[in-house]
Residue frames as a rotation matrix with the C-alpha (Angstrom) as fourth column:
UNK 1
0.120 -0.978 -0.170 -9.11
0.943 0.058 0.329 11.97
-0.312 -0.200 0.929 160.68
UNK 2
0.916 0.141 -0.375 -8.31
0.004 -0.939 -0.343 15.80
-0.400 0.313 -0.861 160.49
UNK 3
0.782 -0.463 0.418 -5.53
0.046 -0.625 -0.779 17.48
0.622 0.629 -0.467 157.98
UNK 4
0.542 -0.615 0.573 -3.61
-0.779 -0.624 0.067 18.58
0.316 -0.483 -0.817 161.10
UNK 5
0.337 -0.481 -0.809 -0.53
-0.113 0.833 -0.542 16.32
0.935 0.274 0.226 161.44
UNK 6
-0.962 -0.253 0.102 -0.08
0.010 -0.406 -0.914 17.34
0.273 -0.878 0.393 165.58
UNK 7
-0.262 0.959 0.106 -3.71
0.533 0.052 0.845 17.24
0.805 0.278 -0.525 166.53
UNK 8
0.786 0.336 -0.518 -3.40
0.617 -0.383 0.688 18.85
0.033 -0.861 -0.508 170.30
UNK 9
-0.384 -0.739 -0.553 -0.82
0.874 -0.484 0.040 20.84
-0.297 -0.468 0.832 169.51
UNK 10
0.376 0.686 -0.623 -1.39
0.590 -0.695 -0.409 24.26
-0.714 -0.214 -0.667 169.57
UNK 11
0.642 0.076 0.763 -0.92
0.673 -0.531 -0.514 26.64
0.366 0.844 -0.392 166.23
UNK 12
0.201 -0.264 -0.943 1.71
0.813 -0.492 0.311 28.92
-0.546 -0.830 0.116 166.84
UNK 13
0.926 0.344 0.158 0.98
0.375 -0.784 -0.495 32.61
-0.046 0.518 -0.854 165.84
UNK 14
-0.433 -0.867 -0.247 4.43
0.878 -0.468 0.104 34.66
-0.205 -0.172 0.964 165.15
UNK 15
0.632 0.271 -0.726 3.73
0.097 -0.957 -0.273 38.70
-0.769 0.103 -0.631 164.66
UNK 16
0.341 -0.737 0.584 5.39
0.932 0.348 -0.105 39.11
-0.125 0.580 0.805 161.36
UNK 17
-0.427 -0.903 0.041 8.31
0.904 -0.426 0.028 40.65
-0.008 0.049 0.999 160.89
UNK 18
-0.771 0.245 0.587 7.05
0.137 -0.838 0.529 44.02
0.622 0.488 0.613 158.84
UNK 19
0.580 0.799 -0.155 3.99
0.381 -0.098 0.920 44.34
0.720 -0.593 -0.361 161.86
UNK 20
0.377 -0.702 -0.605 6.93
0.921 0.352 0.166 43.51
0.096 -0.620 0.779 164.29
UNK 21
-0.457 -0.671 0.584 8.73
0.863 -0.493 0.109 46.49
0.214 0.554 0.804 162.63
UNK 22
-0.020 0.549 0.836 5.98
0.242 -0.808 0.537 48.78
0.970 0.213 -0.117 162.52
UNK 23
0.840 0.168 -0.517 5.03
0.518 0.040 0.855 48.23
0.164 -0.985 -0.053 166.35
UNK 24
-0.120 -0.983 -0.137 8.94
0.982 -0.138 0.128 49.25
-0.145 -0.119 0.982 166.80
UNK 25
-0.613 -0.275 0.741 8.50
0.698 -0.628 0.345 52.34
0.371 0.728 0.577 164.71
UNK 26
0.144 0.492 0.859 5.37
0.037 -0.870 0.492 53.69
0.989 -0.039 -0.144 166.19
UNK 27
0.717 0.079 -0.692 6.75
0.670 0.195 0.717 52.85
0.191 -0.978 0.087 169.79
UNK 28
-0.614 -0.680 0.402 9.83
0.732 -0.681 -0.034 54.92
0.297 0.273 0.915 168.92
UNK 29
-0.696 0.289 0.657 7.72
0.196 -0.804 0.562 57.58
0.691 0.519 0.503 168.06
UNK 30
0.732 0.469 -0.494 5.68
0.567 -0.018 0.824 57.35
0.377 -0.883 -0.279 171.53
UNK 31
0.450 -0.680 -0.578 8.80
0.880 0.227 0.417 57.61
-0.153 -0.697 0.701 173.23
UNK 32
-0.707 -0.591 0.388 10.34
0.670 -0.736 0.101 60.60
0.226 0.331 0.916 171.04
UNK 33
-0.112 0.474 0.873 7.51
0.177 -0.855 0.487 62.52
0.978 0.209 0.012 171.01
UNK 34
0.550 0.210 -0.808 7.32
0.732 0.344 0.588 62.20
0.401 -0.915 0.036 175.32
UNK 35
0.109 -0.699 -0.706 10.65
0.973 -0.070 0.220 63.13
-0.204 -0.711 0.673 175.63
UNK 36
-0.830 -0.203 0.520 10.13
0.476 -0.745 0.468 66.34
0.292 0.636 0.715 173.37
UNK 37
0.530 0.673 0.516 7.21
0.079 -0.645 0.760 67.26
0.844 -0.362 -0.395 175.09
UNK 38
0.679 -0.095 -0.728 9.51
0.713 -0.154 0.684 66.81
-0.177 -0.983 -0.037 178.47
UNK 39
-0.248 -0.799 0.547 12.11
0.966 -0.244 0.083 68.41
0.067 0.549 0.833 176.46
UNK 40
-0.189 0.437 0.879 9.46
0.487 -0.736 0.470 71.43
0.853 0.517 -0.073 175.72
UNK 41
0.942 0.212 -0.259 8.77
0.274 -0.042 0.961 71.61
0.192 -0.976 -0.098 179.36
UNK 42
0.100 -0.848 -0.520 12.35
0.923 -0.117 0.368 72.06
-0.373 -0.516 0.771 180.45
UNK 43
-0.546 -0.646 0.533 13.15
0.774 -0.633 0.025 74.99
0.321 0.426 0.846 177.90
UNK 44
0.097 0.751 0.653 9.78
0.230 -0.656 0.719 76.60
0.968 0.081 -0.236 178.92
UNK 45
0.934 0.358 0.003 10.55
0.182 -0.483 0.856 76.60
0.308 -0.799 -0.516 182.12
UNK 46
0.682 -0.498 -0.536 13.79
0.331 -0.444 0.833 76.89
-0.652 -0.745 -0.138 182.35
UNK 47
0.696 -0.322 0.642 15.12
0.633 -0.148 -0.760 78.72
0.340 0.935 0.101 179.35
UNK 48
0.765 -0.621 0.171 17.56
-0.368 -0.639 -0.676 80.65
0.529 0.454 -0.717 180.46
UNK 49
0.450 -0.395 0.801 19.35
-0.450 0.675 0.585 77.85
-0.771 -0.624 0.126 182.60
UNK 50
-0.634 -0.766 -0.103 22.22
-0.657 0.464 0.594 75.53
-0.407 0.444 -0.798 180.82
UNK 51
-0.241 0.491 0.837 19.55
-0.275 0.793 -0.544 72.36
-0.931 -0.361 -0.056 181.56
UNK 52
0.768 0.639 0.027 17.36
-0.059 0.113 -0.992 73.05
-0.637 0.761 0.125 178.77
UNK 53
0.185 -0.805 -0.564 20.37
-0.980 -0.192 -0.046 73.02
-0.071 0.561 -0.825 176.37
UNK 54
-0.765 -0.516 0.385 21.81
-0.513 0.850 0.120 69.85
-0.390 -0.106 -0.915 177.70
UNK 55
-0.063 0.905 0.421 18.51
-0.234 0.397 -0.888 68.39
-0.970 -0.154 0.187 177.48
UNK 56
0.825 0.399 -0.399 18.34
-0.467 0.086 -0.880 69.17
-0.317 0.913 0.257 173.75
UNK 57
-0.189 -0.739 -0.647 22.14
-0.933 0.340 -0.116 67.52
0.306 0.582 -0.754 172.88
UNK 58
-0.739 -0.593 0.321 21.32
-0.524 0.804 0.280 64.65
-0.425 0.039 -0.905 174.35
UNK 59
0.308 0.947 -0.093 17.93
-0.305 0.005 -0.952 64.36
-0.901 0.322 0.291 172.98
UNK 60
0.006 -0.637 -0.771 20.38
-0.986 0.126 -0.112 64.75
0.169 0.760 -0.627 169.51
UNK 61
-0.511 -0.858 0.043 21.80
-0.859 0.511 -0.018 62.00
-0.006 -0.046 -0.999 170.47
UNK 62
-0.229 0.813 0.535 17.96
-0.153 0.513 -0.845 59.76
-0.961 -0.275 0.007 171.29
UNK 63
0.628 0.689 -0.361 17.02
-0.508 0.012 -0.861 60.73
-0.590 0.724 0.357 168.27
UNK 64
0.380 -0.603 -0.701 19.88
-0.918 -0.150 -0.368 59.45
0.117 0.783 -0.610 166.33
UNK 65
-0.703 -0.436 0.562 20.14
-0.682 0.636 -0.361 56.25
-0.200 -0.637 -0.744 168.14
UNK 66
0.324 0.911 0.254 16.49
-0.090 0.297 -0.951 55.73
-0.942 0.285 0.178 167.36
UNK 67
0.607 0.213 -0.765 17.01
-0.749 -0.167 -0.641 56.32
-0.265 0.963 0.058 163.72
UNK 68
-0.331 -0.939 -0.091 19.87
-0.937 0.315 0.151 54.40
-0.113 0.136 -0.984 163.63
UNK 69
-0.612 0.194 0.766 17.91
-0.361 0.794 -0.489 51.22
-0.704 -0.576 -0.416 165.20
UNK 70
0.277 0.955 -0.106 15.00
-0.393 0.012 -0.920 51.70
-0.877 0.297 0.378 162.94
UNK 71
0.512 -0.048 -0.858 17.47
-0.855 -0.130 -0.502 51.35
-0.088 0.990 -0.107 159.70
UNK 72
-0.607 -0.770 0.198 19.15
-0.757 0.636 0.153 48.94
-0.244 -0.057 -0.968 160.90
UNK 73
-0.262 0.616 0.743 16.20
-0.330 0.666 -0.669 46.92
-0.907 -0.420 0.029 161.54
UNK 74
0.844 0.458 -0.278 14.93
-0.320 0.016 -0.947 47.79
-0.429 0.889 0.161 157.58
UNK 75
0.124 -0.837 -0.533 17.98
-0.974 -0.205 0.095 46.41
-0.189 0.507 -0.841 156.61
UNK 76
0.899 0.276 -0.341 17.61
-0.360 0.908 -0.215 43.01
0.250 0.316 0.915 157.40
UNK 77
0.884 -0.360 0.299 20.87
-0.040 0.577 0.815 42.85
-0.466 -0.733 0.496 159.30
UNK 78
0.667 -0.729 0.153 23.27
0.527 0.316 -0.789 42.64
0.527 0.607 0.595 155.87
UNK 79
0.265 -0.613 -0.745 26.93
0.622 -0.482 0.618 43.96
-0.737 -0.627 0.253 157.75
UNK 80
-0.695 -0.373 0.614 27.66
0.691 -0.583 0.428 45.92
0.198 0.722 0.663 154.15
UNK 81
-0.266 0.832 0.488 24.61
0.415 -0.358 0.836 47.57
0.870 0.425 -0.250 154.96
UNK 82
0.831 0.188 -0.524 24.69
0.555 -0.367 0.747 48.34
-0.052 -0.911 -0.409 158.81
UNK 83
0.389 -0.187 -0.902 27.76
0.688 -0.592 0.419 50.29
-0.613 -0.784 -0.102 158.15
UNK 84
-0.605 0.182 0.775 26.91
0.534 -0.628 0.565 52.21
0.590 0.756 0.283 155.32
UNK 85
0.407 0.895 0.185 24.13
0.539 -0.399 0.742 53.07
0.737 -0.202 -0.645 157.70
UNK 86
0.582 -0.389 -0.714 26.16
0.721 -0.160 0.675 53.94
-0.376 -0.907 0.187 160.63
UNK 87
-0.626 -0.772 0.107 28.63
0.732 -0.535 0.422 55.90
-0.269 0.343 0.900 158.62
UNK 88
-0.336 0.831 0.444 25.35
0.374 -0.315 0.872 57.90
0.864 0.459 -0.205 156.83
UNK 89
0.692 0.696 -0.191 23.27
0.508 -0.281 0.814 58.36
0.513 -0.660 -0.548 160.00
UNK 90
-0.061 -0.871 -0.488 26.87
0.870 -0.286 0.402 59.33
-0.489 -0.400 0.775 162.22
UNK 91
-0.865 -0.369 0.340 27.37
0.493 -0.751 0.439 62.27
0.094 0.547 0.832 159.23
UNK 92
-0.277 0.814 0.510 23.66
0.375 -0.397 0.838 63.23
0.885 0.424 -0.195 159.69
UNK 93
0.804 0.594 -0.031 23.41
0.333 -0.407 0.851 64.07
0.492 -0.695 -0.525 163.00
UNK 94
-0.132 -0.903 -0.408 26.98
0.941 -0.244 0.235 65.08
-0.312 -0.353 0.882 163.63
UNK 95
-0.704 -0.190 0.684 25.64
0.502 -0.814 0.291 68.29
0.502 0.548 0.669 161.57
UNK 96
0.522 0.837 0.162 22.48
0.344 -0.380 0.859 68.42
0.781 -0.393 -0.486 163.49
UNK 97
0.737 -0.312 -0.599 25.24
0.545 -0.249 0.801 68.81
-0.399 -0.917 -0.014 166.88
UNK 98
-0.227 -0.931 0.286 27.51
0.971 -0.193 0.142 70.61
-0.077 0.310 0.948 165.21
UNK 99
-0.285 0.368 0.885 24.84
0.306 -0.840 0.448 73.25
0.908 0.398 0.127 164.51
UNK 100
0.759 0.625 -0.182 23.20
0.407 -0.236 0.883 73.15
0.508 -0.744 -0.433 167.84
UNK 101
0.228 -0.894 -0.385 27.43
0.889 0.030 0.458 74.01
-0.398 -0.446 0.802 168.96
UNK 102
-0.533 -0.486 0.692 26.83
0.759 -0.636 0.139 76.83
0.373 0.600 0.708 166.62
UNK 103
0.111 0.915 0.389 23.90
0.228 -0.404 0.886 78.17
0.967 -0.010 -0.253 168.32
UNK 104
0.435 -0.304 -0.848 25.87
0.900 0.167 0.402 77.95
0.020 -0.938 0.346 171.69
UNK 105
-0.303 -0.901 0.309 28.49
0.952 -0.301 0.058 79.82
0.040 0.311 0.949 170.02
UNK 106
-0.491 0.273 0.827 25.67
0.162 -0.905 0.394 82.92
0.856 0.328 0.400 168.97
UNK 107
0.877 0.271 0.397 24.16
-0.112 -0.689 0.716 83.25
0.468 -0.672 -0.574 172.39
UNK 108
0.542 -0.405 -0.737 27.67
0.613 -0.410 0.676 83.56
-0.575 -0.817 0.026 174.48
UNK 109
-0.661 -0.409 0.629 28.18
0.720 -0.583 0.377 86.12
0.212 0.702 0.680 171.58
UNK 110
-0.621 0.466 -0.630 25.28
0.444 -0.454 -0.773 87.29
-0.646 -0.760 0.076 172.73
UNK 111
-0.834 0.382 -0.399 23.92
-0.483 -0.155 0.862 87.36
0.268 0.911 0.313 168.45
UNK 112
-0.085 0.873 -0.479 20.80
0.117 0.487 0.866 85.05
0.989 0.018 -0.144 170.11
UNK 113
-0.269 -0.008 0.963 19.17
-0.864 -0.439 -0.245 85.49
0.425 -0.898 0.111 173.23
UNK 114
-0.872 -0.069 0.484 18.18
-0.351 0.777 -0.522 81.99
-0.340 -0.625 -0.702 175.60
UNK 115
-0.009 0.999 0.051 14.74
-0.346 0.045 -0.937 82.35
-0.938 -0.026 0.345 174.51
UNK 116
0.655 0.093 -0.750 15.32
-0.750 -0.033 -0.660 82.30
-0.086 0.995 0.048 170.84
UNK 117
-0.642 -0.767 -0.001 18.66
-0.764 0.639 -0.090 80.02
0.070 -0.057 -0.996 171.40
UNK 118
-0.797 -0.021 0.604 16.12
-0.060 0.997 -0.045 76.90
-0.601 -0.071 -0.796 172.39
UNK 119
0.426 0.904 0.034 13.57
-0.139 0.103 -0.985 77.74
-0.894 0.415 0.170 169.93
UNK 120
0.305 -0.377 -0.875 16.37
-0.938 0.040 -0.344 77.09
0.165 0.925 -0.341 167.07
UNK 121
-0.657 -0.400 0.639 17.83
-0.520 0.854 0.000 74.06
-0.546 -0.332 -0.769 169.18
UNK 122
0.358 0.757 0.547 13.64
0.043 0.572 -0.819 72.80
-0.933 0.317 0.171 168.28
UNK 123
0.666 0.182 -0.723 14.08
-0.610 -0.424 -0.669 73.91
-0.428 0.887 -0.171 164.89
UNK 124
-0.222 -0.689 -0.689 17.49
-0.942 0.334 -0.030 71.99
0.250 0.643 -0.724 163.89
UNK 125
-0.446 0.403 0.799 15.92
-0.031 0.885 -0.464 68.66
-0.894 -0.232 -0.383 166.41
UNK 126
0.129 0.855 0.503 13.61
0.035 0.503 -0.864 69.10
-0.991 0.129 0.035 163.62
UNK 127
0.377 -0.288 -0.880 14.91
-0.926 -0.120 -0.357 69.61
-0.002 0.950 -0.312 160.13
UNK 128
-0.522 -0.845 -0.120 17.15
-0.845 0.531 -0.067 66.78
0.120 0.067 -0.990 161.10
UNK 129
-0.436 0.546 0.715 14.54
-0.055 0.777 -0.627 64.43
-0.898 -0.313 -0.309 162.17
UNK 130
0.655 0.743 -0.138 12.41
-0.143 -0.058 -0.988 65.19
-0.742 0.667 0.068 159.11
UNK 131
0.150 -0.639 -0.754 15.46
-0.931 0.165 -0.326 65.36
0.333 0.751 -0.570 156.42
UNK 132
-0.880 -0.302 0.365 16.33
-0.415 0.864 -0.284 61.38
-0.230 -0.402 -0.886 158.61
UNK 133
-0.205 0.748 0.631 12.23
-0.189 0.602 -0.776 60.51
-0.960 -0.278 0.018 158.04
UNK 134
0.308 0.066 -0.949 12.64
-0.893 -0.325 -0.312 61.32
-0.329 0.943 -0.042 154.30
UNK 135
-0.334 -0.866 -0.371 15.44
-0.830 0.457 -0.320 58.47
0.447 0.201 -0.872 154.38
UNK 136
-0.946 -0.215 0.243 14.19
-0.319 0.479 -0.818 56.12
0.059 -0.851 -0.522 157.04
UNK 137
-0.640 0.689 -0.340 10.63
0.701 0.705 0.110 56.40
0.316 -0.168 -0.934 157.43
UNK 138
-0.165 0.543 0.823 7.44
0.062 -0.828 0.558 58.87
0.984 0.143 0.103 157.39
UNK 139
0.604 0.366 -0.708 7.17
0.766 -0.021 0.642 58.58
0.220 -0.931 -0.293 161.38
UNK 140
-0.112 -0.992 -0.060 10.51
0.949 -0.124 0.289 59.57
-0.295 -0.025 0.955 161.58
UNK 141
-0.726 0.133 0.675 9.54
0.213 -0.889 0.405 63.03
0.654 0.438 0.617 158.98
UNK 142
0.324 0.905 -0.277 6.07
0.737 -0.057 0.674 62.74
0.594 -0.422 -0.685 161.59
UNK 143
0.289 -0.562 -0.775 8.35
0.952 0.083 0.295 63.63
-0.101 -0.823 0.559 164.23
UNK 144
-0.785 -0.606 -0.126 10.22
0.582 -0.792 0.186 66.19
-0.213 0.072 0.974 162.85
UNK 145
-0.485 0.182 0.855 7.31
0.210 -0.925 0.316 68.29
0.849 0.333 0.411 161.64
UNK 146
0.517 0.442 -0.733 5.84
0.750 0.179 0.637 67.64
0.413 -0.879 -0.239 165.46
UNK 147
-0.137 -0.848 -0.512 9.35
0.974 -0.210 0.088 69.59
-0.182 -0.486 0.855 166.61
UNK 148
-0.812 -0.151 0.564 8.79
0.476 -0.732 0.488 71.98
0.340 0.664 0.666 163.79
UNK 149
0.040 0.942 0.333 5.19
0.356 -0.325 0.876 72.82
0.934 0.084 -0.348 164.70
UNK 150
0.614 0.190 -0.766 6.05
0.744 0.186 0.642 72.67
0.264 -0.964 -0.027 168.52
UNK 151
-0.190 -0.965 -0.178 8.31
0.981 -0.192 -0.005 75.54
-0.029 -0.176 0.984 167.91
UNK 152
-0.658 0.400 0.638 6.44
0.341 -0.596 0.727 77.49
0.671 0.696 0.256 166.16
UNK 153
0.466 0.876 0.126 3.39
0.208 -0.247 0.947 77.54
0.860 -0.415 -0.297 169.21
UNK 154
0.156 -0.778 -0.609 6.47
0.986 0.158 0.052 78.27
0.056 -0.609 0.791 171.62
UNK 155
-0.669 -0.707 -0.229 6.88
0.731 -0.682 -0.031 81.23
-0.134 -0.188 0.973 170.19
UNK 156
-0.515 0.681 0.520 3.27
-0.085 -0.644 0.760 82.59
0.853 0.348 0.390 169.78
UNK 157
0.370 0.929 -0.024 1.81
0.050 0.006 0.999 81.27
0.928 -0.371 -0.045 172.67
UNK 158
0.174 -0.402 0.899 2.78
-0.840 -0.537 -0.078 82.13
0.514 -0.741 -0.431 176.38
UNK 159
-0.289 -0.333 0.897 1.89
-0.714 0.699 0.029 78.86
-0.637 -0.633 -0.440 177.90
UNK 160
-0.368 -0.177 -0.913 2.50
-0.929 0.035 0.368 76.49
-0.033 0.984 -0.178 175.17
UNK 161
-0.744 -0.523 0.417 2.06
-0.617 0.776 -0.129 73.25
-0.256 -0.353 -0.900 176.78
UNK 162
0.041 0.915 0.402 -1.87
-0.128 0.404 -0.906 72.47
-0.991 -0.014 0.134 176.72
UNK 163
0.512 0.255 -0.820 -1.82
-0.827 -0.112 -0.551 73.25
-0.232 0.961 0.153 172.78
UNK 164
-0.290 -0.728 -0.622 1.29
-0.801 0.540 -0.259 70.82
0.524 0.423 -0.739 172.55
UNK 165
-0.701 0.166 0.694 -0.04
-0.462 0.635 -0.619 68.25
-0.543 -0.755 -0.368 174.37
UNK 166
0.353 0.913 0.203 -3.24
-0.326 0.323 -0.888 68.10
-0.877 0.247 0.412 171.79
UNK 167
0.214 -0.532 -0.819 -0.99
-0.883 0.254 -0.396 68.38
0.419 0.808 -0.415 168.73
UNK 168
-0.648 -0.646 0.403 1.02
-0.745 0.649 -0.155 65.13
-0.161 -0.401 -0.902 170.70
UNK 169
-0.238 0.757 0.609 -2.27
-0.199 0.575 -0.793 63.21
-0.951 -0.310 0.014 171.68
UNK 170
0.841 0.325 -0.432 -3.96
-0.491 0.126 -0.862 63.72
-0.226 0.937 0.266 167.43
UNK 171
0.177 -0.728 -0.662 -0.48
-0.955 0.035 -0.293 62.90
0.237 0.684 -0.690 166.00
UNK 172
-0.825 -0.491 -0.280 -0.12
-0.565 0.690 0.452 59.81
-0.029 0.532 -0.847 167.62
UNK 173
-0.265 0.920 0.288 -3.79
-0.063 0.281 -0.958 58.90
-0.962 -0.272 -0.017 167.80
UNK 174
0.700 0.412 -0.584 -3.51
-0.595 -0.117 -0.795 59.46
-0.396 0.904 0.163 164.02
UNK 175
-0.495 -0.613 -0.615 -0.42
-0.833 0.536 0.137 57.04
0.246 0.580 -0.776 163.34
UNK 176
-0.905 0.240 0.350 -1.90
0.177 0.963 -0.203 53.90
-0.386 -0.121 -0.915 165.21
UNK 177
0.263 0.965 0.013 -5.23
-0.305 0.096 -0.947 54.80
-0.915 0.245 0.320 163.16
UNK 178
0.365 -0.311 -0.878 -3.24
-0.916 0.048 -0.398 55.09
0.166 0.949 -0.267 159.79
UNK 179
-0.781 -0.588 -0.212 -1.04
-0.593 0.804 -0.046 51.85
0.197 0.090 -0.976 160.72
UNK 180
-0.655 0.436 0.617 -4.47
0.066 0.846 -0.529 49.75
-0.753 -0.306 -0.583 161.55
UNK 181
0.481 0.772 -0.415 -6.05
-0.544 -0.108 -0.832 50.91
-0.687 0.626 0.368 158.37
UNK 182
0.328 -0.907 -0.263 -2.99
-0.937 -0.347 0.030 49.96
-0.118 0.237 -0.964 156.64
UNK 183
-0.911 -0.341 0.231 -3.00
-0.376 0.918 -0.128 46.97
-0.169 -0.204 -0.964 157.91
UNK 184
0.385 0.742 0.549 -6.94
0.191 0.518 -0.834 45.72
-0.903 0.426 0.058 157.31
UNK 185
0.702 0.512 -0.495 -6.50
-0.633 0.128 -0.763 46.70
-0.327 0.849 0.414 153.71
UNK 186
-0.177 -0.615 -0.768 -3.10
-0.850 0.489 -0.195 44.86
0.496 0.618 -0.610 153.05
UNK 187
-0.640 0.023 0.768 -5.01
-0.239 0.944 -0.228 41.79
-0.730 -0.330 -0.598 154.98
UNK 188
-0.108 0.584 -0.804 -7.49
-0.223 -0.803 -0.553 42.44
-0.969 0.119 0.216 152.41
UNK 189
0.455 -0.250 -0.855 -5.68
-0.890 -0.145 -0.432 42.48
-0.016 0.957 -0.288 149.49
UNK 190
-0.836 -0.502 -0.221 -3.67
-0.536 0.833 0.136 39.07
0.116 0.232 -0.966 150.30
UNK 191
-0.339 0.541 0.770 -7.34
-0.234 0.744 -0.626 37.49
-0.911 -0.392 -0.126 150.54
């Protein structure tokens, strides 16, 4: 007689929660970093066109949606807690568009030219993301110095894309390594 009170039924595996989570976290972070390389594409090729602009508010707006999801999730759902977060995350990236509205403001002043104008757009995508990964989660801060770095070879290199493309590929080829080491040792440690 075996132990198992169900003998042909089958064991059912769940993905727990905090795995569940992670998976979430480093899809996210597929997805952001995609659109910010299409993002990078648009301004590079068309930087002195509106597009690349739009491109980057509503990006704003991805990214803050994402973040939003991610805390919610690390909450655990409590409603005192989803809108503390919502209020919090709302005030954080209302400054991130508020600047990028300020940066509109200096090139039809004509105080920033198109070129510079979407290499600050990267720059505030990325303070904000990183100052949100501090709060949220180190992908999240991953992210932002990704923006931060992807600006930076924007403005030294002519055709930026191939370099950003390897920086993309290592970064996330290095989270799903870190998140499966991560995981063997905390299976590890609960044997």
């Amino acid at each position: 007689m075996s132990n198992n009170p169900v003998p042909d039924q089958p064991v059912e595996e769940k993905t727990p929660p905090k795995k569940r989570q992670h998976l979430l976290e480093d899809l996210l972070l597929l997805v952001l970093i995609l659109l910010t390389m299409l993002g990078i594409y648009i301004s590079d090729v068309a930087m002195a066109d509106i597009d690349g602009y739009l491109y980057w508010m509503v990006m704003i707006i991805v990214f803050a949606i994402s973040a939003m999801l991610i805390n919610i999730i690390q909450s655990k759902h409590k409603v005192s807690s989803i809108k503390e977060i919502l209020v919090e995350q709302s005030l954080h990236w209302l400054g991130a568009i508020l600047a990028l509205f300020g940066v509109l403001l200096l090139v039809h002043a004509e105080a920033l030219t198109h070129d510079s104008a979407a290499l600050v757009f990267l720059i505030v995508l990325s303070l904000a993301t990183y100052l949100d990964g501090i709060r949220i989660g180190w992908r999240f801060g991953l992210i932002g110095n990704y923006l931060g770095l992807a600006a930076v070879v924007m403005a030294y290199v002519d055709n930026p894309m191939w370099i950003l493309y390897v920086i993309a590929f290592l970064t996330i080829a290095g989270v799903f390594f870190f998140d499966r080491k991560l995981s063997k040792s905390s299976i590890k440690q609960t044997d």
